[in-house]
C-alpha positions as CSV (number, residue, x, y, z in Angstrom):
1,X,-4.1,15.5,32.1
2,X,-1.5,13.1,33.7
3,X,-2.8,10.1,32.0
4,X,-4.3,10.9,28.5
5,X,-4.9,7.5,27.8
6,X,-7.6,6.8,30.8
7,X,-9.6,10.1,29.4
8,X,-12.2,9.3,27.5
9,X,-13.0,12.4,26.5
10,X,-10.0,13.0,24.8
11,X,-9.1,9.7,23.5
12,X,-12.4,9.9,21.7
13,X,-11.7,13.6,20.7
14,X,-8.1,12.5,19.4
15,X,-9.7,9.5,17.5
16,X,-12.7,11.3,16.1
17,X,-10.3,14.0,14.5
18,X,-7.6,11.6,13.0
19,X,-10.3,10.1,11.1
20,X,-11.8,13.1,9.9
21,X,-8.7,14.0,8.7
22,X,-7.5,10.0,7.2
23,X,-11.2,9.6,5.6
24,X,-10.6,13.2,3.8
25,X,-7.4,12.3,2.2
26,X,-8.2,9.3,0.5
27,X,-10.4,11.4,-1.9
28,X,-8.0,14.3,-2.0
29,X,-6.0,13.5,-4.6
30,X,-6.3,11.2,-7.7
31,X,-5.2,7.9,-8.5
32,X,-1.5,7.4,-8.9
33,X,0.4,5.1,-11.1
34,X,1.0,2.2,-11.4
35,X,-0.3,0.6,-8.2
36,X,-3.7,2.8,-7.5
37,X,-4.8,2.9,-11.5
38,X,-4.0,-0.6,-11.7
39,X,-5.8,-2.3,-8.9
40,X,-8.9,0.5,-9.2
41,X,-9.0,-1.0,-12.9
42,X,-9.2,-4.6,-11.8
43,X,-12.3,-3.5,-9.7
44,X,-14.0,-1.8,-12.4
45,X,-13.8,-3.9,-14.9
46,X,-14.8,-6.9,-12.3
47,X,-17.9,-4.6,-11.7
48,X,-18.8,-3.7,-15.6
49,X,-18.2,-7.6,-16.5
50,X,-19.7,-9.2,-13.7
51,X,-17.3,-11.9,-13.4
52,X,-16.1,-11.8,-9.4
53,X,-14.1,-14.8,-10.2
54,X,-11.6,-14.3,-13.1
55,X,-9.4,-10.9,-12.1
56,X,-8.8,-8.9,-15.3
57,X,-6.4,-6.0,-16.2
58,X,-7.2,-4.1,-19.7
59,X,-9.6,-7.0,-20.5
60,X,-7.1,-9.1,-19.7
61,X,-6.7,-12.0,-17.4
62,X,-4.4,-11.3,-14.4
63,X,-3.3,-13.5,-12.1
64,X,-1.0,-11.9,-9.8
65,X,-2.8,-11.7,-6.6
66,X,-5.5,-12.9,-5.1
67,X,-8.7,-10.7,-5.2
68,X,-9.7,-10.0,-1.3
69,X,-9.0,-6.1,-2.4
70,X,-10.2,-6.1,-5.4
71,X,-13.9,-7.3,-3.8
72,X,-14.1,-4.9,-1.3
73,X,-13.3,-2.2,-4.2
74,X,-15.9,-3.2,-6.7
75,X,-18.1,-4.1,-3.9
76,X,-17.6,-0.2,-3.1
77,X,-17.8,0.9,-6.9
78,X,-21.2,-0.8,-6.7
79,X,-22.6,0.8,-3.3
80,X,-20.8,4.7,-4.2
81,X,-20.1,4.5,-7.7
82,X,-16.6,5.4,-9.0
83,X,-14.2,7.5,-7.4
84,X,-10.7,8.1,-5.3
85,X,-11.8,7.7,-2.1
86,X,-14.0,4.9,-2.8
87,X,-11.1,3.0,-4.8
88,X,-8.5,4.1,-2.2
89,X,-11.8,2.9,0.7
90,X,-10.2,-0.8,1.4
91,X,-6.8,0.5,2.2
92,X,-8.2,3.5,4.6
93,X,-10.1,0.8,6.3
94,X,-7.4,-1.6,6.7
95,X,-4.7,0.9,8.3
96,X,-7.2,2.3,10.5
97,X,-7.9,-2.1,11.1
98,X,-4.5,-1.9,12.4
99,X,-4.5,0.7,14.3
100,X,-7.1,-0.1,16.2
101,X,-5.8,-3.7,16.5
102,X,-2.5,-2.9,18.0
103,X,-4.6,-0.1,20.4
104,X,-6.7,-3.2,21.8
105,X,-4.2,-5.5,22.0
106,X,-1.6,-3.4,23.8
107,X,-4.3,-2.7,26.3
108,X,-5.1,-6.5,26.9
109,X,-1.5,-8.0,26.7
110,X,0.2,-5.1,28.3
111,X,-1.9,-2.5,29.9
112,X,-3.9,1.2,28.9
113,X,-1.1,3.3,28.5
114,X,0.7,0.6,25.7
115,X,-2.6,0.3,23.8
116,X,-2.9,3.9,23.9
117,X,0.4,4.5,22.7
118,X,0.7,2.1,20.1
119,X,-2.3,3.2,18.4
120,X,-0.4,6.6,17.8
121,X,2.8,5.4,17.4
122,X,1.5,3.5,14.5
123,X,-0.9,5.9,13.3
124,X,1.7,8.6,13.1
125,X,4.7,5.9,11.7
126,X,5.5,7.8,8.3
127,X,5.1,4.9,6.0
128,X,1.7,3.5,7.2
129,X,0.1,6.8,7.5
130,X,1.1,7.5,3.7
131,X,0.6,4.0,2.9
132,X,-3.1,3.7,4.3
133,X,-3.7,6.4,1.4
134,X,-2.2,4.5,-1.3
135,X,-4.6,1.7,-3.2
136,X,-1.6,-0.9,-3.4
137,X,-1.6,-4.1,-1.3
138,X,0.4,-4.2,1.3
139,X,-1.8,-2.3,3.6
140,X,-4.6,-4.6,3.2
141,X,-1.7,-7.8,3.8
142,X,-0.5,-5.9,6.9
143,X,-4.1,-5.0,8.3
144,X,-5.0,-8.5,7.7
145,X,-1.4,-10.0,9.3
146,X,-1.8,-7.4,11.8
147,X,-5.2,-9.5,12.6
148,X,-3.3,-12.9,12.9
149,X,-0.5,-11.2,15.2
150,X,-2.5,-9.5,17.4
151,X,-5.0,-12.7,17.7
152,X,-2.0,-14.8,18.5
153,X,-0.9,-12.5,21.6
154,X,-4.3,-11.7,22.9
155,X,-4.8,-15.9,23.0
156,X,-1.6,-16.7,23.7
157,X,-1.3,-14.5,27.4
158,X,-0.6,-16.1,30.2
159,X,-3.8,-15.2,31.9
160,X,-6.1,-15.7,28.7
161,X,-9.2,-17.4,29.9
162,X,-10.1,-20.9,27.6
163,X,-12.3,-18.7,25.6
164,X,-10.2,-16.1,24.8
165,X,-7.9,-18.2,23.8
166,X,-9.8,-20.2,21.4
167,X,-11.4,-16.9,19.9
168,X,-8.2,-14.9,19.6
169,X,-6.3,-18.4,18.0
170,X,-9.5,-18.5,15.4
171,X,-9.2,-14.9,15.0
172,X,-5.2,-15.6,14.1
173,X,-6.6,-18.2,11.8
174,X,-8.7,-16.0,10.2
175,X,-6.1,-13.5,9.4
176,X,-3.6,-15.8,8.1
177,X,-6.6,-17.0,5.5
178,X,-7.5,-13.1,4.9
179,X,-4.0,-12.4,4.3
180,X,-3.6,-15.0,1.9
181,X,-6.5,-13.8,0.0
182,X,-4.8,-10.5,-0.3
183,X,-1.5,-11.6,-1.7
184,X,-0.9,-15.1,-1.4
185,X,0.9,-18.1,0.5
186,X,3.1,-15.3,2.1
187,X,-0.1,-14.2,4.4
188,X,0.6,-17.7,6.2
189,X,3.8,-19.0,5.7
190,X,5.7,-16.0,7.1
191,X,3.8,-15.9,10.4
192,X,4.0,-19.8,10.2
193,X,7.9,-19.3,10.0
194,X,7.8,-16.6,12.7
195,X,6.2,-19.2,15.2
196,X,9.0,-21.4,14.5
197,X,11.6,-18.9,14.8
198,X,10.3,-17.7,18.2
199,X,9.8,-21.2,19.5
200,X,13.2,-21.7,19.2
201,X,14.4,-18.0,20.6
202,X,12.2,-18.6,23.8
203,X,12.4,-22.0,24.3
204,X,8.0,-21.9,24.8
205,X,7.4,-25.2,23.2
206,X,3.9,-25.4,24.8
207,X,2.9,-22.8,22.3
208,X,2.0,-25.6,20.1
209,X,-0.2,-27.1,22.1
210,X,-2.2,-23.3,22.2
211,X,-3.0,-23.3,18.4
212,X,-6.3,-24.9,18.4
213,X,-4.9,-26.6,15.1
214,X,-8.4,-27.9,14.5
215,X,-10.9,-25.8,14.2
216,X,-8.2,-22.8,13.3
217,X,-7.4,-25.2,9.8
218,X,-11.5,-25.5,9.3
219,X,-12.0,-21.4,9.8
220,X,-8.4,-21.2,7.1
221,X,-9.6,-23.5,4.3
222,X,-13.5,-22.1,4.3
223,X,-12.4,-18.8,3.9
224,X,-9.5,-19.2,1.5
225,X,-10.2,-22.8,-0.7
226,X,-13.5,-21.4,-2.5
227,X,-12.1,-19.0,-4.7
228,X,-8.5,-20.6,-5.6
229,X,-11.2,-23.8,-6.6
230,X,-13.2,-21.9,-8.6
231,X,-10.3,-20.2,-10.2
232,X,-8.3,-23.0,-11.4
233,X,-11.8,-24.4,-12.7
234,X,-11.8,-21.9,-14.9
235,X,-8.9,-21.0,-15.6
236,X,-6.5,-24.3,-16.0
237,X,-3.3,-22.3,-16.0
238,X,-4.1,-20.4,-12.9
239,X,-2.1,-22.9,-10.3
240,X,1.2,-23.1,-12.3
241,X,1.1,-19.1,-12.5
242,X,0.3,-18.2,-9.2
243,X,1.7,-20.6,-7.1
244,X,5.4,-21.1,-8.8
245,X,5.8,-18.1,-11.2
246,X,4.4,-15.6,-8.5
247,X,5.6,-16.8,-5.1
248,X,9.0,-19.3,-6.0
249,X,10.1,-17.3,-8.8
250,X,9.5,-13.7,-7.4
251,X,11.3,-15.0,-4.4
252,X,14.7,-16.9,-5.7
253,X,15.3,-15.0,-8.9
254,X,14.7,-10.9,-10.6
255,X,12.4,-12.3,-12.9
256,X,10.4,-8.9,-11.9
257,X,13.4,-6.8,-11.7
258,X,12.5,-5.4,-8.5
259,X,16.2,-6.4,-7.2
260,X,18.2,-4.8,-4.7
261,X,21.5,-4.4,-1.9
262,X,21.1,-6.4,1.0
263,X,20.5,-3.1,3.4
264,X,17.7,-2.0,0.3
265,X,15.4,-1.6,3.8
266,X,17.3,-0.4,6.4
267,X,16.5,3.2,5.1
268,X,13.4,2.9,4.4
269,X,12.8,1.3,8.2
270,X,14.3,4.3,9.5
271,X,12.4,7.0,7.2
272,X,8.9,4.8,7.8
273,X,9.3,5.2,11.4
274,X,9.9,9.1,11.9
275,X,8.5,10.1,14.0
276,X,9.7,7.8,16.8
277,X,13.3,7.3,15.4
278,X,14.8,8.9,19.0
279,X,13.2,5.7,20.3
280,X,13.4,2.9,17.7
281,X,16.6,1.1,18.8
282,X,15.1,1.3,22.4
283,X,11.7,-0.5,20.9
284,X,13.8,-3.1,19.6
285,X,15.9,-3.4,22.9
286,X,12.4,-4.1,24.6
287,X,12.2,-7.3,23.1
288,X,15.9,-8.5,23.4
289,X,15.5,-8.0,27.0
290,X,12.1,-9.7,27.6
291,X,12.2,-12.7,29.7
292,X,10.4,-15.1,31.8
293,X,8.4,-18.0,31.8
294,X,5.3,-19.1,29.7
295,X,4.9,-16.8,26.4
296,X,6.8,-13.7,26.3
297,X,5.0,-11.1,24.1
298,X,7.8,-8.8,23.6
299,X,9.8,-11.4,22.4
300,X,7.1,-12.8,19.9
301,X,6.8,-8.9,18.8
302,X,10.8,-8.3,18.4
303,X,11.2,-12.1,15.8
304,X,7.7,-11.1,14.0
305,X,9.7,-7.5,13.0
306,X,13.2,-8.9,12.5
307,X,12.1,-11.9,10.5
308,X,10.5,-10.2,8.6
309,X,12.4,-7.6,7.8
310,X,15.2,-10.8,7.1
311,X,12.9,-12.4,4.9
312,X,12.7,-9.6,2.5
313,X,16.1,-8.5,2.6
314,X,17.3,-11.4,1.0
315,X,14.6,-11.6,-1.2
316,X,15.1,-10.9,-4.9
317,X,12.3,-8.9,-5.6
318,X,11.7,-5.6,-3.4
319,X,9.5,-2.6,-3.1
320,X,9.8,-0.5,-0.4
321,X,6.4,-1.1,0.9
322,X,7.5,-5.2,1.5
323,X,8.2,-4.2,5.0
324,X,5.1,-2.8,6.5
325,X,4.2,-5.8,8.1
326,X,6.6,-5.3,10.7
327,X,5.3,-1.8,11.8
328,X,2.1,-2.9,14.2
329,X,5.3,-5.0,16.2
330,X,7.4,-2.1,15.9
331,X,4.5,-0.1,17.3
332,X,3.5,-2.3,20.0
333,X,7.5,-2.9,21.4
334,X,7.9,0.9,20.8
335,X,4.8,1.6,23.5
336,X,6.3,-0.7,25.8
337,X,9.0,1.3,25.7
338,X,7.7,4.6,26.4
339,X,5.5,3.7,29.2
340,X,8.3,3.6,31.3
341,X,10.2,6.1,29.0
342,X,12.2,9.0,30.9
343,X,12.4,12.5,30.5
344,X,15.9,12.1,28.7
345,X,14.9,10.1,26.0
346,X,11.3,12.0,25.2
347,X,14.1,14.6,24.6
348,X,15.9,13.3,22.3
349,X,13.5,11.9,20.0
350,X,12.1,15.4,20.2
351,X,15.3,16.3,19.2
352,X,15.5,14.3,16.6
353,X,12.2,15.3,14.7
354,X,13.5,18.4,15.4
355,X,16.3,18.1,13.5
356,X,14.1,16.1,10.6
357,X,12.2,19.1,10.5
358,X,15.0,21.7,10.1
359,X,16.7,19.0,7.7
360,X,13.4,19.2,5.4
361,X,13.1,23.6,5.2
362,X,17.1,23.2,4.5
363,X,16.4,20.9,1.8
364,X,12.9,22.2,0.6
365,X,14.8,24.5,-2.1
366,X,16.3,21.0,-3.7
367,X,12.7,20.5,-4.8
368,X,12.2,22.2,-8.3
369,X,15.7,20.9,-9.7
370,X,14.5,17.4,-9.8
371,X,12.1,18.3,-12.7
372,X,13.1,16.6,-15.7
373,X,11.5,18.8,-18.0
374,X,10.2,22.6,-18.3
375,X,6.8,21.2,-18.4
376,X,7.8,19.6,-14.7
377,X,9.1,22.6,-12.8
378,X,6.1,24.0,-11.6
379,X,4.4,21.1,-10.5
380,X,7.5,20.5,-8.4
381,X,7.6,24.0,-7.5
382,X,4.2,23.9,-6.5
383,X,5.8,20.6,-3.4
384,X,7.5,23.1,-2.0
385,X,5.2,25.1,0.4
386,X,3.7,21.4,1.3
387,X,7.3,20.0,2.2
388,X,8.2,23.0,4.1
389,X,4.7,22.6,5.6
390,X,5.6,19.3,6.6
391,X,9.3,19.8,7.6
392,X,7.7,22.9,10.0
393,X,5.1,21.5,11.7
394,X,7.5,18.1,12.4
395,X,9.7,21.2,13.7
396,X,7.4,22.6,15.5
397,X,6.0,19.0,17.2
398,X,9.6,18.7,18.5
399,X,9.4,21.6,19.9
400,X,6.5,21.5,21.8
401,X,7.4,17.6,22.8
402,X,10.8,19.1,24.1
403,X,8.8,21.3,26.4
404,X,6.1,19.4,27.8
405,X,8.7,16.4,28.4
406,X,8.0,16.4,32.0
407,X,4.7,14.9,31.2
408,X,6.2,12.6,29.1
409,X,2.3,11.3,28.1
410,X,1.3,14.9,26.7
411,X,4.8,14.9,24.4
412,X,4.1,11.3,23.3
413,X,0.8,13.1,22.0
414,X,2.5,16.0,20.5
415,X,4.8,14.2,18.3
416,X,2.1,11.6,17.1
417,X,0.2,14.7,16.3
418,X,3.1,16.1,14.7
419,X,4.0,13.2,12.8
420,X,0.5,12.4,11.1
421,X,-0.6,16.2,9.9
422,X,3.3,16.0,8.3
423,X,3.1,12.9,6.5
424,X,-0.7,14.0,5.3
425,X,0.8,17.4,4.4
426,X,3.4,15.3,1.9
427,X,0.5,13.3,0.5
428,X,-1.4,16.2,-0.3
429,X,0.8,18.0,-1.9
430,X,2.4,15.7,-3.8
431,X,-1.3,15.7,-6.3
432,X,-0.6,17.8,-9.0
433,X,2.7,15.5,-9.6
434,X,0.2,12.5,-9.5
435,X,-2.0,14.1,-12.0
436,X,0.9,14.5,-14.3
437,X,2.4,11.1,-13.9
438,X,-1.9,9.8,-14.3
439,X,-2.0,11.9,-17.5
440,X,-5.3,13.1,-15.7
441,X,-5.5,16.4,-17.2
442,X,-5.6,14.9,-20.7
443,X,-8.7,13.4,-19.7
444,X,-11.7,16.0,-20.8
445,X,-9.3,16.1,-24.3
446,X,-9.4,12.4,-24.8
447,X,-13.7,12.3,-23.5
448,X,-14.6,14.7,-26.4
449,X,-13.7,13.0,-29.2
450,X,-15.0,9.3,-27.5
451,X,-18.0,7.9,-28.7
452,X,-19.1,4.4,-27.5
453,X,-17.7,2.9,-30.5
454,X,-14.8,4.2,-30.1
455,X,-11.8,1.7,-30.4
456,X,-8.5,2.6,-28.0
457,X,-5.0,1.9,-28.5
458,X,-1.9,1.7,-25.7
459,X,1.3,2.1,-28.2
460,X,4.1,0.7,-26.7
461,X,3.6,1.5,-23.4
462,X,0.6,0.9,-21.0
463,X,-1.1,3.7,-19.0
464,X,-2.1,2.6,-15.4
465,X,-5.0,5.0,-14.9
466,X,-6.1,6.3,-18.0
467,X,-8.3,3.0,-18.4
468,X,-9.5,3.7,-15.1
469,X,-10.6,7.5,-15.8
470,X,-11.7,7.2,-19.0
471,X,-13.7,3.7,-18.0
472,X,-12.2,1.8,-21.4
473,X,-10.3,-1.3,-22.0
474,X,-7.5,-0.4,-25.0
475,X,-5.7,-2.6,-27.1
476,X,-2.0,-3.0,-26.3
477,X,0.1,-2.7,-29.3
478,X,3.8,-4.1,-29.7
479,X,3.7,-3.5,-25.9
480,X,3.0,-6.7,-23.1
481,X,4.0,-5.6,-20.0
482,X,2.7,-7.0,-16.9
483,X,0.2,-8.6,-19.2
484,X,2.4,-11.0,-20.8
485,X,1.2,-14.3,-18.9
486,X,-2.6,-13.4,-19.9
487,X,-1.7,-12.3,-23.2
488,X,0.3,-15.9,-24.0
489,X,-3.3,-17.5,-23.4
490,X,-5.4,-14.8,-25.5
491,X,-3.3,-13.5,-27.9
492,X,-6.4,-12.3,-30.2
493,X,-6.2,-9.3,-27.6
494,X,-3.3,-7.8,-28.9
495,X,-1.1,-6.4,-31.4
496,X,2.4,-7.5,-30.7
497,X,3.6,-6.6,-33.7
498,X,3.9,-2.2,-34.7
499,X,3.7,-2.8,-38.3
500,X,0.8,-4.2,-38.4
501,X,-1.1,-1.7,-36.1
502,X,0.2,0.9,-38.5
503,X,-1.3,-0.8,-41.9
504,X,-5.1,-1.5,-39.8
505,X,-5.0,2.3,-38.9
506,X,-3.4,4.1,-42.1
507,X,-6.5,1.9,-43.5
508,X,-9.0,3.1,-41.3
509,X,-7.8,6.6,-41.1
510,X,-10.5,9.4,-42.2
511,X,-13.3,6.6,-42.3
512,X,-16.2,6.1,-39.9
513,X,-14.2,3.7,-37.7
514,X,-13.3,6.4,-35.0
515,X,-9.8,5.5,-33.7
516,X,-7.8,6.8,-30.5
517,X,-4.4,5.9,-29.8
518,X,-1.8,6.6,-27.3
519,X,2.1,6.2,-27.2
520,X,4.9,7.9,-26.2
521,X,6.6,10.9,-27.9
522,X,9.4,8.6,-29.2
523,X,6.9,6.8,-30.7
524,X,4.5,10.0,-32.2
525,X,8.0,11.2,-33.5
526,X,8.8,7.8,-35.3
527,X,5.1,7.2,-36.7
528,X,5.3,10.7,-37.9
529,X,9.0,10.7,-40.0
530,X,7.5,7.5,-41.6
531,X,4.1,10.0,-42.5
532,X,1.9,8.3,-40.7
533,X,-1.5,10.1,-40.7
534,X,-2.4,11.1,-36.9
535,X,-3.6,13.9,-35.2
536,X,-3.1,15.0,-31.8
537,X,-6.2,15.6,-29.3
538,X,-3.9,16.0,-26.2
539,X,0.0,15.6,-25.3
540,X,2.2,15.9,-22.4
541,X,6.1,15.2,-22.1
542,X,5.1,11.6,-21.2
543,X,2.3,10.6,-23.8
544,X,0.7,11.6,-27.1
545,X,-2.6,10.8,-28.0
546,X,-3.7,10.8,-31.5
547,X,-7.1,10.2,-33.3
548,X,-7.4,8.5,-36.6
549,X,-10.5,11.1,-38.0
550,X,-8.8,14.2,-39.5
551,X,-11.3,16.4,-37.7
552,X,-13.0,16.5,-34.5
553,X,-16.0,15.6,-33.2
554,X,-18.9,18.3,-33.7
């Protein structure tokens, strides 16, 4: 078992169970909010309307992002119907796209043992592991940059034949144009701005020449200029929207309120890459050191991650998933690292998870007294055996790496191993938390008093996957949101104003016209000193939802 990575046998083993086990947790636990309600929405009500064209949220339209995710998710809903794993289907596919991505093009660029190992280093980084289980987009923009990367450094090799350097550069193309159909210009002008950058750092000027500019611009404008046509036909306000309010704007100013300090990453880099933090600094130091003539892979690899990771640091809107595009380069100069890694320093990242995992069962009894209510403590109570879970086996890997170091292959193993069942083990646990925060156990309450007449309201506030669950549209009341832009343009959709939802339903209480309404306690609690006539189907600390009929259905 000296070299794992030429078995196939066991690398087909390995893979066959990680995917068992990455397929089973995407329908393990239910849609979370706001991200995975949202974009699940999108997708159903693009399948229930039929319009693949015009994205809508609550009815609404919503401009945001581009829809690449939200096709492959209705185009789902349509073949399996709806569900978690088939909203959460895209994202599973595109980390497991990266994965095997980075595997192939370590092997071709730098040999079977880097391929190998940057599969599982990636596989096993914290943050893609959870985030391929998350419906947001960034996995689908990092799978599909991933694409363009990895294209660019398969073509781009010094011993590339002609015709695998024109497929990989069209193949590099063709990511760049799928990335911007998942969330805009960013898909290509940040690897546009990373070819610049690297130019410069490793004085390869002929890298220009390599592009196959041509036929790479035909393959990026056929796949990304139908839509954004079609779009703005329809919808004349779509270019001014999308292309200032959502890229300059969300860029240069907090207009989203998604600010933060300049280091706003630097944590989340180092947490997103346990396992392999013993080794992270070495990863990077990979592509410092990398020289020679021609291209110089390592060095395309360490800009692609440090640009990036620039980029959104001075950016004035940040969510900590911004920075998962840099963890397939990460990956890759991290398995360059360890195939000539010594004994010493399989030890200490060992070590390290080690300690990560000792940190966590310390730490696991901090849990409960982050609950916020009474109503909270057992559902954060209920984390615990999961996080110790986690925080032991992470132990254990370490452990077991430590040992085995002399085969430093077999310990690489061990803590990829180690690394994934943890960050699954956190995902898994973390449901009943996500059915609270989903308002998913109000559900059945809220289904038995629906009829298909029914008429739903959101009362200042907006529910992410309630519409989703209880497949309705609602009427937003006094409430915008991220809807504002689409509700400027059809105002007839809402009710910005309280009062005036409350004279329509005092009216309509007790008659025919069956009513539902949701808001939150501050809001029952207001409605009900002014005597407003409501009465309560289902509640949590978080929401209330009323119905306008003074009894139930029979």
């Amino acid at each position: 078992m000296a070299d794992l990575h030429k078995s196939r046998a066991f690398v087909w083993t390995l893979a066959f169970f990680f995917c068992v086990i990455w397929f089973y947790a995407l329908d393990a636990r239910i849609l979370v909010p706001t991200d995975e309600g949202r974009y699940a929405e999108i997708a159903r009500e693009m399948v229930a309307t039929g319009d693949w064209i015009t994205t809508r949220l609550n009815g609404i339209k919503y401009f945001e992002k581009p829809p690449l995710q939200v096709w492959m998710t209705a185009i789902t809903f349509e073949l399996f119907g709806l569900g978690e794993w088939q909203a959460r289907f895209w994202t599973g596919l595109c980390g497991l796209i990266g994965i095997a991505a980075v595997g192939y093009t370590g092997r071709k660029v730098f040999g079977g043992r880097v391929g190998f190992d940057a599969a599982l280093v990636l596989g096993s980084s914290l943050l893609w592991a959870m985030l391929g289980h998350i419906n947001t987009l960034d996995m689908g923009l990092s799978a599909m940059m991933t694409l363009a990367l990895c294209g660019l450094l398969v073509a781009q090799r010094n011993d590339a034949t002609a015709t695998e350097r024109r497929n990989g550069m069209l193949l590099c193309w063709a990511g760049m144009a799928l990335a911007v159909m998942s969330k805009g210009l960013i898909g290509v002008l940040l690897p546009g701005a990373v070819l610049f950058v690297y130019t410069f750092v490793a004085r390869d000027w002929m890298i220009w020449k390599r592009l196959h500019a041509g036929w790479g611009l035909v393959v990026f404008f056929v796949i990304t200029t139908p839509w954004f046509v079609l779009v703005s036909i329809d919808n004349p306000e779509f270019p001014q929207f999308f292309f200032i309010h959502e890229h300059f704007q969300r860029f240069t100013s907090k207009i989203h309120h998604r600010a933060g300090p300049i280091y706003y990453f630097v944590p989340l880099l180092l947490l997103g890459m346990v396992p392999w933090l013993g080794v992270l600094a070495q990863g990077f130091w990979q592509g410092v050191r990398n020289r020679g003539n021609g291209f110089q892979p390592e060095k395309m690899l360490l800009v692609w991650a440090a640009f990036i990771f620039f980029f959104f640091s001075i950016s004035s809107s940040k969510l900590p998933s911004y920075i998962l595009p840099i963890f397939p380069a990460m990956a890759l100069l991290i398995a360059c690292y360890l195939r000539h890694v010594t004994q010493r320093a399989i030890a200490i990242n060992a070590g390290v998870l080690v300690a990560i995992g000792l940190a966590g069962l310390a730490l696991v009894n901090r849990i409960p007294p982050l609950a916020k209510s009474d109503f909270e403590l057992p559902l954060y109570t209920a984390y615990m055996p999961w996080v110790a879970a986690a925080a032991a086996i992470a132990a254990c890997g370490g452990v077991l790496a430590f040992l085995a170091r002399r085969h430093t292959e077999r310990s690489v193993v061990l803590i990829a191993v180690a690394g994934f069942l943890a960050s699954q083990c956190l995902m898994l646990g973390h449901d009943p938390l996500g059915r609270f925060a989903a308002g998913y156990e109000l559900v059945p309450a809220v289904q038995a008093e629906m009829t298909p007449q029914t008429h739903m309201y959101l009362v200042n506030r907006y529910e992410q996957a309630l519409p989703f669950y209880l497949e309705r549209t609602m009427t937003l009341v006094a409430h915008a949101d991220e809807m504002e832009f689409g509700l400027g343009r059809q105002p007839e959709l809402w009710i910005p104003d309280l009062n005036v939802f409350v004279a329509q339903w005092s009216a309509r209480y007790g008659t025919g016209a069956r009513e539902i309404a949701i808001m939150h306690p501050d809001t029952y609690r207001d409605l009900k000193q002014r005597n407003i006539p409501m009465r309560v189907i289902a509640s949590d600390p978080r929401r209330v939802i009323v119905s306008n009929q003074p009894q139930p259905l029979s």
